[in-house]
TORMARKOL-658856 format. One line per field, with one value per residue (C-alpha): residue number from 0; residue in three letters; chain; x, y, z. Coordinates in nm, 3 decimals. Layout:
N
nr	NUM_...
rest	ALA_...
kette	A_...
px	X_...
py	Y_...
pz	Z_...
// end
This chain:
74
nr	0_1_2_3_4_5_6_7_8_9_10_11_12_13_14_15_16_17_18_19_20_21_22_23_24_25_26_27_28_29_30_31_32_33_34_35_36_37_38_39_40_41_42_43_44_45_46_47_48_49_50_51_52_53_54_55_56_57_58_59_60_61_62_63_64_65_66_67_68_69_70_71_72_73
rest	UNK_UNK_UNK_UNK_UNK_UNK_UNK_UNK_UNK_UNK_UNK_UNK_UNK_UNK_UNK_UNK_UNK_UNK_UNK_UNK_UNK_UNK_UNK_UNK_UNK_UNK_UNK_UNK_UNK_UNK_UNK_UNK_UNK_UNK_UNK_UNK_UNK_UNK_UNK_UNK_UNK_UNK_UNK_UNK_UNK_UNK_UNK_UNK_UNK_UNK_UNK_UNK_UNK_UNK_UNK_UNK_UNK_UNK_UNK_UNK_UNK_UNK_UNK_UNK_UNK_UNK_UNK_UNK_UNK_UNK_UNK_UNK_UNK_UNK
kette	A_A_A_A_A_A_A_A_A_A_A_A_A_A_A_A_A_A_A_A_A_A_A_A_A_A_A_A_A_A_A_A_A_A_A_A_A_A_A_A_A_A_A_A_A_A_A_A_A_A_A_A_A_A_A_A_A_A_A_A_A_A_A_A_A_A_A_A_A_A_A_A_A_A
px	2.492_2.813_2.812_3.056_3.251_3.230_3.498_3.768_3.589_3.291_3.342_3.593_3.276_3.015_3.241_3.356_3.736_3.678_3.655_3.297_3.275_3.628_3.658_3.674_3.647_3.825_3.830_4.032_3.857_4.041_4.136_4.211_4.001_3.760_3.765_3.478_3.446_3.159_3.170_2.987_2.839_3.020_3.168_2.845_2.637_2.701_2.515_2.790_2.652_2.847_3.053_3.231_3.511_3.613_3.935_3.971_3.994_4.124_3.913_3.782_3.402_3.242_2.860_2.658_2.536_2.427_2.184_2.052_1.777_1.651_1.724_1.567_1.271_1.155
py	20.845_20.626_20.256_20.110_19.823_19.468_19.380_19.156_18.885_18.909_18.864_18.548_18.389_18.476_18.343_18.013_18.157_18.227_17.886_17.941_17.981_17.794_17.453_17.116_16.766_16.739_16.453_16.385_16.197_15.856_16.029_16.347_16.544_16.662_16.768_16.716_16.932_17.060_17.464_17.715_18.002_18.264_18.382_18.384_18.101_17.783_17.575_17.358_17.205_16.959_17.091_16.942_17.091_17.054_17.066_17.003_17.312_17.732_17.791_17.609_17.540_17.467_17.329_17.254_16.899_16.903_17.162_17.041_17.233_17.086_16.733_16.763_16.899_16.607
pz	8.541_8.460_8.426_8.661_8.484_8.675_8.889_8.838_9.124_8.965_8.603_8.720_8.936_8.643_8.396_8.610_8.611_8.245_8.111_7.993_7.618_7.584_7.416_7.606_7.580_7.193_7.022_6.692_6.454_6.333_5.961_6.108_5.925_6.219_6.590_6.821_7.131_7.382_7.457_7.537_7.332_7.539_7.869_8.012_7.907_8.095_7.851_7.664_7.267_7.126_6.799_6.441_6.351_5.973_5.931_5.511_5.351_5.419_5.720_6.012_5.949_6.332_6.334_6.626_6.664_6.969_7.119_7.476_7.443_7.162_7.285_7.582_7.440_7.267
// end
């Protein structure tokens, strides 16, 4: 049995016309040293967690700081 790939109208309706797992929202922070932004964790996940951006150093360092499922939890 082969596995049919998805179609082109379905992966753009699943994905919300591919914005899902793309940043939005960014903020600079006042010194410049950070970026703030809500995004998914992927093309299909529609849950959006706030992220920090460092932006000191070689490499962009990202870290969650807002999970809505934890937050709503308690």
């Amino acid at each position: 049995m082969s596995q049919q790939t998805e179609s082109f109208p379905r992966q753009s309706a699943r994905t919300r016309h591919f914005r899902l797992g793309a940043p939005r929202q960014l903020s600079v922070s006042p010194d410049g040293h950070r970026i703030v932004f809500v995004r998914s964790n992927s093309g299909g996940d529609a849950v959006n967690r706030l992220v920090v951006a460092d932006l000191e150093g070689p490499s962009l360092v990202e870290r969650v700081v807002g999970e809505p499922a934890l937050l709503l939890a308690g």
